[in-house]
C-alpha distance (Angstrom), angle and dihedral (degrees) to the residues before:
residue distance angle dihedral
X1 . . .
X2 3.82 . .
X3 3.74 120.2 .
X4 4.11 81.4 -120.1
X5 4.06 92.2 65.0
X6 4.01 95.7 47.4
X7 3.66 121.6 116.3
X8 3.71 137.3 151.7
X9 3.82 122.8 -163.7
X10 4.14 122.2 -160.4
X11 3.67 130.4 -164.4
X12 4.09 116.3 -107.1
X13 3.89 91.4 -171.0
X14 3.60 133.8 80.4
X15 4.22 122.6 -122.7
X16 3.66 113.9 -117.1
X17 3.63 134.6 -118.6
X18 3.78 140.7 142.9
X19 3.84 96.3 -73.8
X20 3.96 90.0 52.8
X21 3.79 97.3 134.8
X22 3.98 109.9 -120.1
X23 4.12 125.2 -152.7
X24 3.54 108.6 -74.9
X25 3.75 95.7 -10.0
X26 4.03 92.9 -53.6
X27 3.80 118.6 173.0
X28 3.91 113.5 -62.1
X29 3.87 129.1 -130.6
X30 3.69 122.1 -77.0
X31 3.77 121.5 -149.2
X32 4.25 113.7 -172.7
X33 3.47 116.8 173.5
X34 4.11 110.0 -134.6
X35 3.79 85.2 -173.2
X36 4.02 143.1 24.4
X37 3.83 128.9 -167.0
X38 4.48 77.1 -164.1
X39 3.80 87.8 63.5
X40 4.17 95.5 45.8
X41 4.38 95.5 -88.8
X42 3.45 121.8 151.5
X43 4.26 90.0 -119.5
X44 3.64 143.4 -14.2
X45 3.60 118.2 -84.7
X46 3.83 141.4 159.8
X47 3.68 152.2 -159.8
X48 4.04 105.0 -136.0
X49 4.07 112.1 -167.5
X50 3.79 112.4 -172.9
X51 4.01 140.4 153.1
X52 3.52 107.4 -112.3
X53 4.20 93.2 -125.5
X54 4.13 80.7 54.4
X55 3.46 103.3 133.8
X56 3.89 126.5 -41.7
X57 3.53 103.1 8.5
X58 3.93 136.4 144.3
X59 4.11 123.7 -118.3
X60 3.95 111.8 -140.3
X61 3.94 118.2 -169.9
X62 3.40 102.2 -90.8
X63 3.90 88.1 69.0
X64 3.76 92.7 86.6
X65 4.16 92.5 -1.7
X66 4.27 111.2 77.4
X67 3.65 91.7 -162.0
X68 4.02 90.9 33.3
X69 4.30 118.8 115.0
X70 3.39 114.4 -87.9
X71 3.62 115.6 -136.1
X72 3.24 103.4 -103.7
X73 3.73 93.4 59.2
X74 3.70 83.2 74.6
X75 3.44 125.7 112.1
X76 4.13 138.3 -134.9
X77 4.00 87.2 -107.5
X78 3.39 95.5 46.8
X79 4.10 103.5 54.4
X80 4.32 89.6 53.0
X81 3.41 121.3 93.4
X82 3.56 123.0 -160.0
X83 4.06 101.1 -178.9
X84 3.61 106.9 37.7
X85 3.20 118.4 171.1
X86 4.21 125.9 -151.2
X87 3.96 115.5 -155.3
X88 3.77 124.3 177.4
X89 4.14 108.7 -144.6
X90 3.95 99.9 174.4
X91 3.53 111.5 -142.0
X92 4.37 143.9 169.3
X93 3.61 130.9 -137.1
X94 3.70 107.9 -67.6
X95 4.09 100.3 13.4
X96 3.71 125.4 129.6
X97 3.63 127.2 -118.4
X98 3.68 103.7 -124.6
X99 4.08 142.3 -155.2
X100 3.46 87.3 -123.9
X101 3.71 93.2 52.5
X102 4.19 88.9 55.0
X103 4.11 92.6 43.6
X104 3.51 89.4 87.2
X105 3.55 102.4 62.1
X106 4.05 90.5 41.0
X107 4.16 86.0 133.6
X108 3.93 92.7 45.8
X109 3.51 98.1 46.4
X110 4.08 90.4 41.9
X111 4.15 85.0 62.9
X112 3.86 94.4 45.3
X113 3.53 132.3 107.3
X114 4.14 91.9 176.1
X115 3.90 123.4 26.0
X116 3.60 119.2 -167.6
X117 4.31 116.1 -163.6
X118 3.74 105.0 -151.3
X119 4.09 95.9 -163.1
X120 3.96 84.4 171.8
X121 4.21 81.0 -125.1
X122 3.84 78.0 132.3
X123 3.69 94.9 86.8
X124 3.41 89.8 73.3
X125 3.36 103.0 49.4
X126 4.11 85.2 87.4
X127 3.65 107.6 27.3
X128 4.27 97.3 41.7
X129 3.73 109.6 16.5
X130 3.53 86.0 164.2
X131 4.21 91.7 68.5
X132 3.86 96.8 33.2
X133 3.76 88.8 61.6
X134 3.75 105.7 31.0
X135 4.01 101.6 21.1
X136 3.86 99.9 36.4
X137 3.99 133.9 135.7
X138 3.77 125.7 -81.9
X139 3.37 136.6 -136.2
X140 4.58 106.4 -134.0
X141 3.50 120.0 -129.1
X142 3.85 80.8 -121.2
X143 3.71 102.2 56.4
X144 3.93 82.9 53.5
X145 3.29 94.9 59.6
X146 3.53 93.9 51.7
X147 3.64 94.2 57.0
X148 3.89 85.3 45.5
X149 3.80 76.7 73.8
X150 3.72 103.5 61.2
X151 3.57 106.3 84.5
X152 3.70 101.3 -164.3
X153 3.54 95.6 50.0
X154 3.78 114.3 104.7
X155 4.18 102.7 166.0
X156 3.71 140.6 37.2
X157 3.71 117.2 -164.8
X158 3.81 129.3 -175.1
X159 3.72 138.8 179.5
X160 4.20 97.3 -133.1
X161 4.04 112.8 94.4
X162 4.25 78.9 -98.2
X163 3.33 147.7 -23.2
X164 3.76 94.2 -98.1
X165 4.14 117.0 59.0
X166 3.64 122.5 -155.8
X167 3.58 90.7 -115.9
X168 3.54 91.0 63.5
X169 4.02 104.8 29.2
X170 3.76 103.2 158.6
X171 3.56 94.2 42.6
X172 3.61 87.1 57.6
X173 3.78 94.3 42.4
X174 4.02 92.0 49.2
X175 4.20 81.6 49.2
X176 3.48 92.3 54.1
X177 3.59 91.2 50.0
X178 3.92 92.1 54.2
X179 3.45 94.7 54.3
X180 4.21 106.0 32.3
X181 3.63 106.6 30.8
X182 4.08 119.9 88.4
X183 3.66 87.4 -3.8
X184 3.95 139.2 90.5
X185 3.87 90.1 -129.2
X186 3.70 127.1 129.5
X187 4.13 144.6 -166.0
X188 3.12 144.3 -134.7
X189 3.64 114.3 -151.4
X190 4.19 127.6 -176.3
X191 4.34 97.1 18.0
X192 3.53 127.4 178.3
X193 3.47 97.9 -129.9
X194 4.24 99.9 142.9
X195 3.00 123.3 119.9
X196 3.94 92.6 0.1
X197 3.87 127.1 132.4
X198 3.86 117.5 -79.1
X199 3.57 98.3 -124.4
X200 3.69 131.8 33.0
X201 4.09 135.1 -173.2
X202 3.45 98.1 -141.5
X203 4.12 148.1 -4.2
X204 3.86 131.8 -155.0
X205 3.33 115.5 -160.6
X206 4.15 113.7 -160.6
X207 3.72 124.0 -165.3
X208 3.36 135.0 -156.5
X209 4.24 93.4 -111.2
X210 3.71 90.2 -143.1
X211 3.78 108.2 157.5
X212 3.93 132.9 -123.2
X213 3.90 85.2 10.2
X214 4.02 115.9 119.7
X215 4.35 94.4 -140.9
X216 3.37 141.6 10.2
X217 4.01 149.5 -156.4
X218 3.83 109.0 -99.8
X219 3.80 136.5 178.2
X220 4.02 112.3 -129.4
X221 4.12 117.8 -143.1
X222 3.36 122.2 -177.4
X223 3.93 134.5 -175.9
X224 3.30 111.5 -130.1
């Protein structure tokens, strides 16, 4: 194999289970097995009950827009990324995400289809669950409407549990307005993005393709 055809691909989501942390403490996923090969059953099979904003998942319009696309109106072209862009925006429990904090990148972000905020929030997510889904960052109304600006750009992604925090609810609710409503413009909410490269080639975002739901739970790959 030539140096040319080599490629590696990581995952920018997190797995599920029952201690998946949940936006301000929101109900958990619930696995049941309906059947057991352990107790004599023909297969393994379960009943899986989730929130759809459970974990990695992707926010389509018609979150916060009634007449917005739901996600699973979306198609294969539409969830890849070819010029993602990765930005790290350091922030505490609490803090907002400003314009100013974006201004620096104007020239990245104005060749980006997909930009992912890594506000390093996402070392909480483990050691203070508590704070990373009560206490976390928040995306300004301001910074919004700077990336309203950026024609190209199609997807924000960021590693806190959401670009809104509890702490700052209508802030985030005015921010997801910016970005979701009137527009064909998703995010990206609760990304693995530590300890991942700094640049990647490409991201595929895939969706749970539930119908007459607004978001989903996705898995993230990108090529790196």
């Amino acid at each position: 194999m030539s140096c040319d055809s080599f490629y590696m691909w990581v995952l920018l989501s997190h797995r599920l289970s029952p201690s998946t942390p949940c936006y301000d403490n929101g109900p958990r996923l619930e696995v049941t097995a309906v059947k057991q090969l352990s107790k004599g059953d023909s297969s393994n099979t379960y009943f899986i009950k989730m929130l759809n904003h459970l974990g990695t998942h992707v926010d389509a319009p018609n979150h916060f827009d009634p007449s917005g696309r739901k996600i699973s109106s979306y198609t294969a072209d539409e969830l890849i990324f070819s010029k993602p862009t990765l930005i790290d925006v350091v922030k505490n429990v609490g803090e907002l995400v400003l314009a100013d904090d974006l201004k620096p990148y104007h020239d990245e972000i104005m060749g980006s289809d997909l930009l992912l905020i890594r506000t390093g929030i996402q070392r909480l997510r483990d050691s203070d669950p508590e704070a990373f889904m009560r206490k976390g960052p928040c995306l300004s109304v301001e910074a919004a409407e700077y990336l309203r600006g950026f024609l190209g750009l199609r997807a924000l992604g960021v590693d806190a549990i959401s670009i809104s925090s509890p702490l700052l609810r209508e802030i985030g609710r005015e921010a997801h307005r910016k970005l979701l409503v009137g527009r064909n413009f998703l995010i990206i909410e609760d990304m693995d993005l530590l300890g991942k490269p700094s640049s990647f080639k490409k991201v595929v975002v895939a969706p749970l393709m539930v119908e007459d739901v607004d978001s989903a739970p996705c898995t993230v790959f990108a090529e790196v």
